[in-house]
mmCIF file of the N, C-alpha and C atoms, coordinates in Angstrom:
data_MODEL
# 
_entry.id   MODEL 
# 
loop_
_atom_site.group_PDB 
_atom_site.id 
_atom_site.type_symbol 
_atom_site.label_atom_id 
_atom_site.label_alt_id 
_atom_site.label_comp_id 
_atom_site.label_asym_id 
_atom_site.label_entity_id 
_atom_site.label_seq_id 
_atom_site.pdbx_PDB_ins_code 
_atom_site.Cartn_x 
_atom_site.Cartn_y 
_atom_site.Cartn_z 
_atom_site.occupancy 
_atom_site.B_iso_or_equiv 
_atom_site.pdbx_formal_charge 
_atom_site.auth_seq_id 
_atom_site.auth_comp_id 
_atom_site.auth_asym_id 
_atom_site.auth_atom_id 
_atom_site.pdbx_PDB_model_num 
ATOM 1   N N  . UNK A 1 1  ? -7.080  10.975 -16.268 1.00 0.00 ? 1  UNK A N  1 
ATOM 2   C CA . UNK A 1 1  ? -6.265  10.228 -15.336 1.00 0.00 ? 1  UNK A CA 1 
ATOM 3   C C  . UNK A 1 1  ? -5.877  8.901  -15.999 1.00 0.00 ? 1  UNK A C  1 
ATOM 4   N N  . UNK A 1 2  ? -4.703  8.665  -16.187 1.00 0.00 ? 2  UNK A N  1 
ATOM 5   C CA . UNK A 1 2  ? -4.328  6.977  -16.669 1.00 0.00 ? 2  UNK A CA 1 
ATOM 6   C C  . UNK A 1 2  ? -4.361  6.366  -15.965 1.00 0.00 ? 2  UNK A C  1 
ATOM 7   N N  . UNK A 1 3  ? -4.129  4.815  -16.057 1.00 0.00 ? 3  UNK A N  1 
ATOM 8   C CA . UNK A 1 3  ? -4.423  3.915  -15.294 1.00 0.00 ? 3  UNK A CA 1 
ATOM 9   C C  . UNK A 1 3  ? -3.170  3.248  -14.990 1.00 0.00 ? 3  UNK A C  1 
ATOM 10  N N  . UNK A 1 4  ? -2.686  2.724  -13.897 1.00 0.00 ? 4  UNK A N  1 
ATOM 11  C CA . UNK A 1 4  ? -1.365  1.721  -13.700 1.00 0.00 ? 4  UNK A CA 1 
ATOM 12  C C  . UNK A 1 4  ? -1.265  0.546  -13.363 1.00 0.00 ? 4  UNK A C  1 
ATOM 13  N N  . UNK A 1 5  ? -0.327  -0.143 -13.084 1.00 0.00 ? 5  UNK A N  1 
ATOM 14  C CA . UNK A 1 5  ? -0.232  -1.299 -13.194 1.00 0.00 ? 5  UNK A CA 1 
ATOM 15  C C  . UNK A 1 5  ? -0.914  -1.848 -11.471 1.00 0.00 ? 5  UNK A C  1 
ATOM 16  N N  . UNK A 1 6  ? -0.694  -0.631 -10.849 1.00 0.00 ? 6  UNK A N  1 
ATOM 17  C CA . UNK A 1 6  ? -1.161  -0.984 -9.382  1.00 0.00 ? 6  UNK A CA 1 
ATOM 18  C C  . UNK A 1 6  ? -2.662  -0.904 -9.198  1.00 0.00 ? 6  UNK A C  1 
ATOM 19  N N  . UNK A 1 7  ? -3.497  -0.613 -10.504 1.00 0.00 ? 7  UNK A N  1 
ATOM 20  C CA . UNK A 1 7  ? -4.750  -0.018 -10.126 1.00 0.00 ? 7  UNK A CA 1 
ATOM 21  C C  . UNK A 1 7  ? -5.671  -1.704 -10.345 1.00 0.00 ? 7  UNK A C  1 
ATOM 22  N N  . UNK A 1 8  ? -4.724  -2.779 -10.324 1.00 0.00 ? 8  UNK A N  1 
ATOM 23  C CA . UNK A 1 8  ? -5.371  -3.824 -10.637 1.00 0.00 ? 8  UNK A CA 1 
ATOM 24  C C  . UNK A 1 8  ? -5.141  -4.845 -9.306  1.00 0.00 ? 8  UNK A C  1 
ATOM 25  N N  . UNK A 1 9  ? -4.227  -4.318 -8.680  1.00 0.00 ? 9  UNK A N  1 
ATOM 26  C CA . UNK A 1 9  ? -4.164  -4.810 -7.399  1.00 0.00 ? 9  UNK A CA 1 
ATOM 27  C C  . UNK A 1 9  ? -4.866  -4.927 -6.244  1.00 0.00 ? 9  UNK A C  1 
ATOM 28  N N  . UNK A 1 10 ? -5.070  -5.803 -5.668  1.00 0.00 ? 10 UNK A N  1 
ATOM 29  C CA . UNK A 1 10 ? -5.928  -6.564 -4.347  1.00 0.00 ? 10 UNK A CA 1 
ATOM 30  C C  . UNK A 1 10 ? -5.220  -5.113 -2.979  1.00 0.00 ? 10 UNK A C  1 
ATOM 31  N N  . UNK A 1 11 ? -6.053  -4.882 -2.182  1.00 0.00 ? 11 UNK A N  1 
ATOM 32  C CA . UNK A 1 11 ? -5.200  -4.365 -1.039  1.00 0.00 ? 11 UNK A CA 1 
ATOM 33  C C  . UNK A 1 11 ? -4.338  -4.817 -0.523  1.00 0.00 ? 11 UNK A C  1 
ATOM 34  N N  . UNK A 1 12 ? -4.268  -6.097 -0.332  1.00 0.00 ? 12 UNK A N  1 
ATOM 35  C CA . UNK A 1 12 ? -3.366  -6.910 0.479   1.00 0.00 ? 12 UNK A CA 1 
ATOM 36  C C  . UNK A 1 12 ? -2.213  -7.074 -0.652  1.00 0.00 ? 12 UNK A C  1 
ATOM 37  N N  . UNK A 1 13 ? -2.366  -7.244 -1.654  1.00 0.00 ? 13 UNK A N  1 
ATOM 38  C CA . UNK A 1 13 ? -1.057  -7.051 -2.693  1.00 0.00 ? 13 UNK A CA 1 
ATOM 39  C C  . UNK A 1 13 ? -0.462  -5.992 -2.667  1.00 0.00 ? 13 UNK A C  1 
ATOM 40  N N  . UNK A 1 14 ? -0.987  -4.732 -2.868  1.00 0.00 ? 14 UNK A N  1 
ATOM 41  C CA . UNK A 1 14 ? -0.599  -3.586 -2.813  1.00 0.00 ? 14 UNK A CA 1 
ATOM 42  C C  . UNK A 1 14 ? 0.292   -2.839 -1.821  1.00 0.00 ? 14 UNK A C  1 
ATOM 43  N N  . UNK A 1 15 ? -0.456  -3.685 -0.211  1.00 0.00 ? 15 UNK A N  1 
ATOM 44  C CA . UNK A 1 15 ? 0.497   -3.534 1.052   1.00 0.00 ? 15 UNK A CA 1 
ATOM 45  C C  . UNK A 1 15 ? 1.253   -4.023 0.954   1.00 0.00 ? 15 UNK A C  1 
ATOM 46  N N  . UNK A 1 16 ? 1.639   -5.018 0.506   1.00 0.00 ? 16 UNK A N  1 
ATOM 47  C CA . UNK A 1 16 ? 2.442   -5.927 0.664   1.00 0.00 ? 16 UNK A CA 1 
ATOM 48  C C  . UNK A 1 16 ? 3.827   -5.582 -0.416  1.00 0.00 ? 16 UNK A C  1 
ATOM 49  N N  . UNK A 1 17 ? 3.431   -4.908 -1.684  1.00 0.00 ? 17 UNK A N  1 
ATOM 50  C CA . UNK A 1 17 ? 4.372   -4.696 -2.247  1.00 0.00 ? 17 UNK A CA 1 
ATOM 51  C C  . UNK A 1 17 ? 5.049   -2.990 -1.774  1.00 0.00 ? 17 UNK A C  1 
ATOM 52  N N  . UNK A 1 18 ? 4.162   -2.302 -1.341  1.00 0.00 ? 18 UNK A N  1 
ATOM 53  C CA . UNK A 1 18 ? 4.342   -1.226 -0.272  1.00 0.00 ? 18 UNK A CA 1 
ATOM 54  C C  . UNK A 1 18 ? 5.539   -0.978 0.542   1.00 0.00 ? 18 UNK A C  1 
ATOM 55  N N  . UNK A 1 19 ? 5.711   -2.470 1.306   1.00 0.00 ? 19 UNK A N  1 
ATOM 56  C CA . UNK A 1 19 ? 6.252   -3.085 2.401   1.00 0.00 ? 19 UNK A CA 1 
ATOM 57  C C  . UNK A 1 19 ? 7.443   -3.171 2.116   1.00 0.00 ? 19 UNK A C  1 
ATOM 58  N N  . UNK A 1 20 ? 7.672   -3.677 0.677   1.00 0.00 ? 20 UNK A N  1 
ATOM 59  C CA . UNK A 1 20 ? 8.485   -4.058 0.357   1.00 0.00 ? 20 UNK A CA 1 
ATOM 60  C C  . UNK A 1 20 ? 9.799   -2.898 -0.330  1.00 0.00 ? 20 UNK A C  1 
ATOM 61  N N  . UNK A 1 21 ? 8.789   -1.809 -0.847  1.00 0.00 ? 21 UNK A N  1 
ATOM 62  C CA . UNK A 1 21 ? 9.275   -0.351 -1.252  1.00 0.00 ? 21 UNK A CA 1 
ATOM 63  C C  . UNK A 1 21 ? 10.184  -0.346 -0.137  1.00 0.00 ? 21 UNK A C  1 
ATOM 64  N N  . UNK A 1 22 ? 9.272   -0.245 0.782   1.00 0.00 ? 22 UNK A N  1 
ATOM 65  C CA . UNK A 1 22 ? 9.815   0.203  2.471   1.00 0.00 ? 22 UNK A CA 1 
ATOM 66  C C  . UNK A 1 22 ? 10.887  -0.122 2.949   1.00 0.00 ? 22 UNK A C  1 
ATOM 67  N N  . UNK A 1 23 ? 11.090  -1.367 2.816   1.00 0.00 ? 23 UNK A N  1 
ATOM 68  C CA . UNK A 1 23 ? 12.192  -1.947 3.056   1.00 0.00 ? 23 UNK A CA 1 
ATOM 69  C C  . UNK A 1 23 ? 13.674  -1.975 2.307   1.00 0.00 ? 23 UNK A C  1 
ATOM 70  N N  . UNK A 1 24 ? 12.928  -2.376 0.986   1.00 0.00 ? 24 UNK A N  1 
ATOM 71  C CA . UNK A 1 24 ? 14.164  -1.451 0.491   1.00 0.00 ? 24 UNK A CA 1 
ATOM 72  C C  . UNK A 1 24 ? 15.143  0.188  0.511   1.00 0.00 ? 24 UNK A C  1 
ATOM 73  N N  . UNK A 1 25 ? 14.082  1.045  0.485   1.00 0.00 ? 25 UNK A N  1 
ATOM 74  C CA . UNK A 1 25 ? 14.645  2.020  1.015   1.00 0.00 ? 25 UNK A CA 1 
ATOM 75  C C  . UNK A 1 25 ? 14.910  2.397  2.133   1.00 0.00 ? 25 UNK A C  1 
ATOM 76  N N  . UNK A 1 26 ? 15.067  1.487  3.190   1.00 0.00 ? 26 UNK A N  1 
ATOM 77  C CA . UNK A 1 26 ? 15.389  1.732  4.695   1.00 0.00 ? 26 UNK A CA 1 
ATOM 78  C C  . UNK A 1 26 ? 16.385  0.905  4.851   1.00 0.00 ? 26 UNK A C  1 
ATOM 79  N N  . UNK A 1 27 ? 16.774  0.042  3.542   1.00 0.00 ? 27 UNK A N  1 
ATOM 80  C CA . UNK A 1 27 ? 17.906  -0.667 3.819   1.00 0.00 ? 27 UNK A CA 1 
ATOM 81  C C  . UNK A 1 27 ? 18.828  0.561  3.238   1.00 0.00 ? 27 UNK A C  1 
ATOM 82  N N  . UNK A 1 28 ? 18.979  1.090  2.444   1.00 0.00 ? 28 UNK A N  1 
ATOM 83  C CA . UNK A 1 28 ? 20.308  2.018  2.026   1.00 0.00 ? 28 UNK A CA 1 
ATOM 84  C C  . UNK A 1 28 ? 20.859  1.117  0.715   1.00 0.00 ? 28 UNK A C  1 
ATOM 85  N N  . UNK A 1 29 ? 21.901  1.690  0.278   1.00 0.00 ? 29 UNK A N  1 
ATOM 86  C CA . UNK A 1 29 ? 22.768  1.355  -0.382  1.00 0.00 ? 29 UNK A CA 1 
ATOM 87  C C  . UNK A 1 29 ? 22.302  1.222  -2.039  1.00 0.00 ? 29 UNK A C  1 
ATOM 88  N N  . UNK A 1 30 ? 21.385  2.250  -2.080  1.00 0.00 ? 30 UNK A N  1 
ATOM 89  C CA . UNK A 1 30 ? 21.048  2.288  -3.807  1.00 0.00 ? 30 UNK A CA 1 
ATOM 90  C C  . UNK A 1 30 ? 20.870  3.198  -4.301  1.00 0.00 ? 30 UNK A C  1 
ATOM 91  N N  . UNK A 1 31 ? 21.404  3.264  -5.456  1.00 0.00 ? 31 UNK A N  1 
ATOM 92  C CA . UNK A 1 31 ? 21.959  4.596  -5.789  1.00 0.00 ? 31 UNK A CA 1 
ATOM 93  C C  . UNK A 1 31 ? 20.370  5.820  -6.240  1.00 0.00 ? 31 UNK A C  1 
ATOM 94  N N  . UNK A 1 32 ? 20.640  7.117  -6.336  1.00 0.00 ? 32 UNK A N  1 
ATOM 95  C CA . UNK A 1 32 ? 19.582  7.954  -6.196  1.00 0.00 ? 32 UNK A CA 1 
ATOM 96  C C  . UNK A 1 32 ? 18.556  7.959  -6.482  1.00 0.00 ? 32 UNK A C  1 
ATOM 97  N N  . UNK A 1 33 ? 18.746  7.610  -8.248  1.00 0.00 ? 33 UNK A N  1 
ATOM 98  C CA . UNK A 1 33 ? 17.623  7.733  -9.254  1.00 0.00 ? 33 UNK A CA 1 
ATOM 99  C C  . UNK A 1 33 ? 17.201  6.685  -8.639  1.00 0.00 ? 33 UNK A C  1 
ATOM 100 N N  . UNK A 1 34 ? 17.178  5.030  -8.371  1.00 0.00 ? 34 UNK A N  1 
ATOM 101 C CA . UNK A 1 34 ? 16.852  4.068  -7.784  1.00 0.00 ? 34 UNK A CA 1 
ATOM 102 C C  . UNK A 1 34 ? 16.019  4.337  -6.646  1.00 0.00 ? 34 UNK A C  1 
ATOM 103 N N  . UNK A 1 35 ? 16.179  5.328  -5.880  1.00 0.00 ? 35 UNK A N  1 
ATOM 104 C CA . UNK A 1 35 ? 15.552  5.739  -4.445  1.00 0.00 ? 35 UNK A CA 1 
ATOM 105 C C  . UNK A 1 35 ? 14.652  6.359  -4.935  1.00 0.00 ? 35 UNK A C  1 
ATOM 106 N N  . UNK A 1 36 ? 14.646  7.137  -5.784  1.00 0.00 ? 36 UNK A N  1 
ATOM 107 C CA . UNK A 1 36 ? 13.380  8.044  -6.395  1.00 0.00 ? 36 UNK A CA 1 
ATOM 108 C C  . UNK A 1 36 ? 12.089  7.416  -7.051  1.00 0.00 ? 36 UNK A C  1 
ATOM 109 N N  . UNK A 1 37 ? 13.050  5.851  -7.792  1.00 0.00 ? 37 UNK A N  1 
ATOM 110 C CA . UNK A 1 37 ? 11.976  5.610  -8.425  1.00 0.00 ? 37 UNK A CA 1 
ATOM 111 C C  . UNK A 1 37 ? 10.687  4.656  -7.462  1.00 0.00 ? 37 UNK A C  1 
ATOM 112 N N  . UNK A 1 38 ? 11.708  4.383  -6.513  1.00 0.00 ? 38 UNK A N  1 
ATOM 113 C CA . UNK A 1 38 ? 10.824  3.366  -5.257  1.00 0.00 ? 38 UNK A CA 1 
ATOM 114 C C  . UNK A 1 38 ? 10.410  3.930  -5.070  1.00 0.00 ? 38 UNK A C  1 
ATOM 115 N N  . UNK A 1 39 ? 10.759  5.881  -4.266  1.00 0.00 ? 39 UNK A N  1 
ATOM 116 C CA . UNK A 1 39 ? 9.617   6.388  -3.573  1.00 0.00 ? 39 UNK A CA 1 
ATOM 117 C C  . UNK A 1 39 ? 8.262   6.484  -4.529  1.00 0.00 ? 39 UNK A C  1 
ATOM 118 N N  . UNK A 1 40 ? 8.522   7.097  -5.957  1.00 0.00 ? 40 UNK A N  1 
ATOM 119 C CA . UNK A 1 40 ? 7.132   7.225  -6.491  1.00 0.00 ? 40 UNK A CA 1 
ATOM 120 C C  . UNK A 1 40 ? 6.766   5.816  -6.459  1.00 0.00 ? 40 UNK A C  1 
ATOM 121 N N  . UNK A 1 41 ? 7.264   4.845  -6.878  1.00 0.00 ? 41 UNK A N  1 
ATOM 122 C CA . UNK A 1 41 ? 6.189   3.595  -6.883  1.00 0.00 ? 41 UNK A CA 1 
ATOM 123 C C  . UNK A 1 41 ? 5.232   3.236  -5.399  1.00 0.00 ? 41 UNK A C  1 
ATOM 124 N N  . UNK A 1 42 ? 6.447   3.554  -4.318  1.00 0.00 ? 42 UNK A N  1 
ATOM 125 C CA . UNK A 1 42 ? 5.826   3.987  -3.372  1.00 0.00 ? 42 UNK A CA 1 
ATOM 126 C C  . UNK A 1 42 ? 4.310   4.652  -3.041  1.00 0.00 ? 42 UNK A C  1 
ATOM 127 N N  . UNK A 1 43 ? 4.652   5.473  -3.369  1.00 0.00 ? 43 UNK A N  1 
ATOM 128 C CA . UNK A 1 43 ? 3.343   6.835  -3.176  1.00 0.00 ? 43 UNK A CA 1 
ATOM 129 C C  . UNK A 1 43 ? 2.532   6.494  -4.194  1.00 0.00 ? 43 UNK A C  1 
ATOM 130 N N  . UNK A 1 44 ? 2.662   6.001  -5.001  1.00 0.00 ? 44 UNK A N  1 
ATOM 131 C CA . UNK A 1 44 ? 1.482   5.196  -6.112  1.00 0.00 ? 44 UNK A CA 1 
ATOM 132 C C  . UNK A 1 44 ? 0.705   4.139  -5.179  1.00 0.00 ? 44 UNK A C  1 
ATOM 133 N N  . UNK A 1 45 ? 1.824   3.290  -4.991  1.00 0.00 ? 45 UNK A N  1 
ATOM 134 C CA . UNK A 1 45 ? 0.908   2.166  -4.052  1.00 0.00 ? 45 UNK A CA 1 
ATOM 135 C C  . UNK A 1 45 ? 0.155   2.085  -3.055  1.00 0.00 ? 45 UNK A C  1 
ATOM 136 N N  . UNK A 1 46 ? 0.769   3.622  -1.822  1.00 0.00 ? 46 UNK A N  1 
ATOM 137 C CA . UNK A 1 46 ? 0.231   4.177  -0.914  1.00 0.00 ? 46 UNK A CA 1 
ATOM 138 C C  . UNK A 1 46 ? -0.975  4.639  -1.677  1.00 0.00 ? 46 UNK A C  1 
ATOM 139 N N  . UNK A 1 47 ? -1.203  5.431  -2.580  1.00 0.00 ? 47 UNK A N  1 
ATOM 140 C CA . UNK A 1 47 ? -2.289  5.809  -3.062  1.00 0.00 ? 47 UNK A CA 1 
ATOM 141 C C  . UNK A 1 47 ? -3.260  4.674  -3.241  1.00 0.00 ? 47 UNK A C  1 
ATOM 142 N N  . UNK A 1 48 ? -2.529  3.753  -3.987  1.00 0.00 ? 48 UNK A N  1 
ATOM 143 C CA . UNK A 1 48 ? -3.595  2.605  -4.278  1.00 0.00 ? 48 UNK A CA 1 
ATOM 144 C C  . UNK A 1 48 ? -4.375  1.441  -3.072  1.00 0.00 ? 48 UNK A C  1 
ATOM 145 N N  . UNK A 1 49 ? -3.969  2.246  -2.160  1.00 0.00 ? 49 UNK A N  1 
ATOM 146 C CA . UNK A 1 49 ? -4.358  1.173  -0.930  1.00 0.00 ? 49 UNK A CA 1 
ATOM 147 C C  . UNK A 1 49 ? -5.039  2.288  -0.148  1.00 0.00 ? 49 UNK A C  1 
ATOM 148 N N  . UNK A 1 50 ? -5.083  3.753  -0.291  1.00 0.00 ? 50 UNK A N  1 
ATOM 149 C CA . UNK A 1 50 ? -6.329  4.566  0.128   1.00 0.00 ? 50 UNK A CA 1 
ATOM 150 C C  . UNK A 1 50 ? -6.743  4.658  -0.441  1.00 0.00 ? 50 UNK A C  1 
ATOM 151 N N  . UNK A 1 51 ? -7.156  4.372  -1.729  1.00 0.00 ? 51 UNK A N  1 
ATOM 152 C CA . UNK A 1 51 ? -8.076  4.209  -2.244  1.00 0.00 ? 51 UNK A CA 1 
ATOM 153 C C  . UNK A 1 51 ? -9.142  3.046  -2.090  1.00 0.00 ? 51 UNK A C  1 
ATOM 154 N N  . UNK A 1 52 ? -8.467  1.879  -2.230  1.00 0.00 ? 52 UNK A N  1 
ATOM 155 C CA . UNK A 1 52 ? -9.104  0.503  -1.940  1.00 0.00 ? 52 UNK A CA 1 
ATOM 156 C C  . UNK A 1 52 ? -9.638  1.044  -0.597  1.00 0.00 ? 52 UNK A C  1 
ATOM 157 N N  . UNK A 1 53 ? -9.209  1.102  0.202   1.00 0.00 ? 53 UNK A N  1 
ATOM 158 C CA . UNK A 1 53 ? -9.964  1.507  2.247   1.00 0.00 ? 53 UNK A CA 1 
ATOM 159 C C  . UNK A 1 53 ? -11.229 2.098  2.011   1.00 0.00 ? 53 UNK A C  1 
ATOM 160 N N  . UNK A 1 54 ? -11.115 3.325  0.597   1.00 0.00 ? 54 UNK A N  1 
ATOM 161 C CA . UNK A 1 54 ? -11.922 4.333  0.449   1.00 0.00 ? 54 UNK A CA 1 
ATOM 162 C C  . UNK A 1 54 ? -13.446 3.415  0.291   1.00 0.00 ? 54 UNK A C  1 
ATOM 163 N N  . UNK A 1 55 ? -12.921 3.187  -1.406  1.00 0.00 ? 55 UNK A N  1 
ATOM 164 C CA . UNK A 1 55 ? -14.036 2.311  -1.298  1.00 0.00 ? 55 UNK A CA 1 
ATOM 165 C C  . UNK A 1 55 ? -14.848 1.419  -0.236  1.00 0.00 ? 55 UNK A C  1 
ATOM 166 N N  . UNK A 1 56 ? -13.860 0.458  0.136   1.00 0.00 ? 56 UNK A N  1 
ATOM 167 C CA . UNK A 1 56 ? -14.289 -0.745 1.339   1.00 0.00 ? 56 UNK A CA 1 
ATOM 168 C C  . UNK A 1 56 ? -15.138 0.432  2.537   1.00 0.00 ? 56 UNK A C  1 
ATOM 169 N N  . UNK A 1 57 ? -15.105 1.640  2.681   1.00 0.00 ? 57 UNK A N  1 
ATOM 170 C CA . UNK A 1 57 ? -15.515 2.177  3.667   1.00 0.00 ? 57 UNK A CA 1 
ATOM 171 C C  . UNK A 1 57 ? -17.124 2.554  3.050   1.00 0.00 ? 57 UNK A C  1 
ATOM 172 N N  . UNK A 1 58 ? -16.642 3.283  1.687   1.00 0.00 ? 58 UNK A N  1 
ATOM 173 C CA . UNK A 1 58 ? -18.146 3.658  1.522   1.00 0.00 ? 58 UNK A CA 1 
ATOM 174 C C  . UNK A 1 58 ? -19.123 2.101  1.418   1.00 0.00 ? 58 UNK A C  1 
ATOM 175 N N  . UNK A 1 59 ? -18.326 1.125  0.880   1.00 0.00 ? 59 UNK A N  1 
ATOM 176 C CA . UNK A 1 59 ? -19.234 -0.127 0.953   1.00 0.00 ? 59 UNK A CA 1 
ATOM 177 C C  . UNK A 1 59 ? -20.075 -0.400 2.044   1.00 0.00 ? 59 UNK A C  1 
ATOM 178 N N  . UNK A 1 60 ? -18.942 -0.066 3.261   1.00 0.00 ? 60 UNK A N  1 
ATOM 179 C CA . UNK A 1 60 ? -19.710 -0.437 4.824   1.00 0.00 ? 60 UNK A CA 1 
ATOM 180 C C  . UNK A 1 60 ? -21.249 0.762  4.950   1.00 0.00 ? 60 UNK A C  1 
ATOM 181 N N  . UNK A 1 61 ? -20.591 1.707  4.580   1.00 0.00 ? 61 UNK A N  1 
ATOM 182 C CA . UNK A 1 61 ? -21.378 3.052  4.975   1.00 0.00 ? 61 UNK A CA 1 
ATOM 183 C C  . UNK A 1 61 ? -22.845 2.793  4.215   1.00 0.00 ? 61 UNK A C  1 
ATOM 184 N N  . UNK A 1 62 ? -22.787 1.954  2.894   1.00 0.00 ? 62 UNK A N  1 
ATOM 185 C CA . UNK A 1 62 ? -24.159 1.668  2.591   1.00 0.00 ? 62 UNK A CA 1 
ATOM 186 C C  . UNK A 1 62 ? -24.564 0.995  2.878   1.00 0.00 ? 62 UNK A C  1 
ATOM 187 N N  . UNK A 1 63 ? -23.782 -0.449 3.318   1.00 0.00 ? 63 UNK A N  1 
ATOM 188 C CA . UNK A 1 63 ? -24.371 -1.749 4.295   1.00 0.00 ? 63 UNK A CA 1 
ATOM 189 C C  . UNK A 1 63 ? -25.543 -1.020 5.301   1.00 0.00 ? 63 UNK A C  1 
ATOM 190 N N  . UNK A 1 64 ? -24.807 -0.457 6.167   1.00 0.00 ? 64 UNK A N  1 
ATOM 191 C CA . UNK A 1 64 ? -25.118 -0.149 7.415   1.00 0.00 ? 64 UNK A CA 1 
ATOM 192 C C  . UNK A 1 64 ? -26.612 1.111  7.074   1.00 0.00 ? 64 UNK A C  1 
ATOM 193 N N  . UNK A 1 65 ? -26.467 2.177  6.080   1.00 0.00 ? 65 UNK A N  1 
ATOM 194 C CA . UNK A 1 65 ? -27.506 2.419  5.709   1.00 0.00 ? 65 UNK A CA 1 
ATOM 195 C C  . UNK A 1 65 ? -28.775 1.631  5.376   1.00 0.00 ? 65 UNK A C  1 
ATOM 196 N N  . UNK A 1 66 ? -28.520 0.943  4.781   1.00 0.00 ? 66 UNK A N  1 
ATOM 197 C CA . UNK A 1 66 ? -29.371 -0.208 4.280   1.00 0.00 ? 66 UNK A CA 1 
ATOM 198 C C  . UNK A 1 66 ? -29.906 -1.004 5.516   1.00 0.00 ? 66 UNK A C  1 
ATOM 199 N N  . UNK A 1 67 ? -29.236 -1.129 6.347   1.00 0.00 ? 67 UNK A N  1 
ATOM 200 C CA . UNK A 1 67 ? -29.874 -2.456 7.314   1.00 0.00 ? 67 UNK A CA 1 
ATOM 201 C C  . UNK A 1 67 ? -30.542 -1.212 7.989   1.00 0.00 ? 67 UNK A C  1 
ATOM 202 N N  . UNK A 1 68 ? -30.364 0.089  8.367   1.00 0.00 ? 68 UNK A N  1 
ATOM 203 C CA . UNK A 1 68 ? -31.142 1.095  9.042   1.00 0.00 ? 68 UNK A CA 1 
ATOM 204 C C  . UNK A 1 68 ? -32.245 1.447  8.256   1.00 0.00 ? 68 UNK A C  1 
ATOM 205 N N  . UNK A 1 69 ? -32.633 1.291  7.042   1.00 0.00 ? 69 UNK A N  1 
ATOM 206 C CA . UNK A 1 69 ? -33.345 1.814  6.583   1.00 0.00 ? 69 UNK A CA 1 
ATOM 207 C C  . UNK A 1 69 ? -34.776 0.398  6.450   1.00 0.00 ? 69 UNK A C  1 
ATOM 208 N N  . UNK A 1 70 ? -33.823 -0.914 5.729   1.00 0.00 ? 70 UNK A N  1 
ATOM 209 C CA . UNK A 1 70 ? -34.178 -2.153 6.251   1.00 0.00 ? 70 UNK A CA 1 
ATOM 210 C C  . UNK A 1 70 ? -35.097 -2.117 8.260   1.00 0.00 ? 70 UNK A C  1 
ATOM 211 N N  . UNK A 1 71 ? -34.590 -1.679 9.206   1.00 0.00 ? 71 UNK A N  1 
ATOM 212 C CA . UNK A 1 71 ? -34.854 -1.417 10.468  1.00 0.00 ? 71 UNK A CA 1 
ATOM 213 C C  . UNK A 1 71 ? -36.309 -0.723 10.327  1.00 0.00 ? 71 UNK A C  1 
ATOM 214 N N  . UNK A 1 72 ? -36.331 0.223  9.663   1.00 0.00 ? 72 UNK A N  1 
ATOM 215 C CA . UNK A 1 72 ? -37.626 1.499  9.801   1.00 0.00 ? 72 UNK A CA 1 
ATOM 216 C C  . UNK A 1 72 ? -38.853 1.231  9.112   1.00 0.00 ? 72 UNK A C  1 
ATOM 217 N N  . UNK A 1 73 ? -38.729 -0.006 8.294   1.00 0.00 ? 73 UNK A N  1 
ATOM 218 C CA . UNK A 1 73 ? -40.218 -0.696 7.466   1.00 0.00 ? 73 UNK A CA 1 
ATOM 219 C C  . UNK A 1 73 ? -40.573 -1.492 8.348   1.00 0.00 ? 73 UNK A C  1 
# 
């Protein structure tokens, strides 16, 4: 798997430049290859921001293990 330029990005950067995909292609007026290349940067970035959640979730999921297990000593 290679690595991209989005894989160095904050979540909140990532949405944010997301947003911005978004907007551009909901405005219209650019020509095809241009639309194509937003959507993949798109779906890269979408990727890169379920991923970040992913993580941040398993983070919680061991917090919360931990303070339960922390609980039972």
């Amino acid at each position: 798997m290679t690595q991209s330029a989005d894989d160095g990005l904050t979540y909140e950067q990532a949405r944010h430049a997301l947003g911005e995909v978004v907007q551009k292609l909901e405005a219209g007026g650019i020509p095809l290859e241009e639309s194509i290349a937003l959507w993949e940067r798109g779906e890269k970035l979408a990727n890169t921001c379920q991923r970040l959640l992913d993580g941040a979730q398993e983070r919680l999921d061991a917090a919360i293990e931990n303070a339960h297990q922390d609980d039972e000593i």
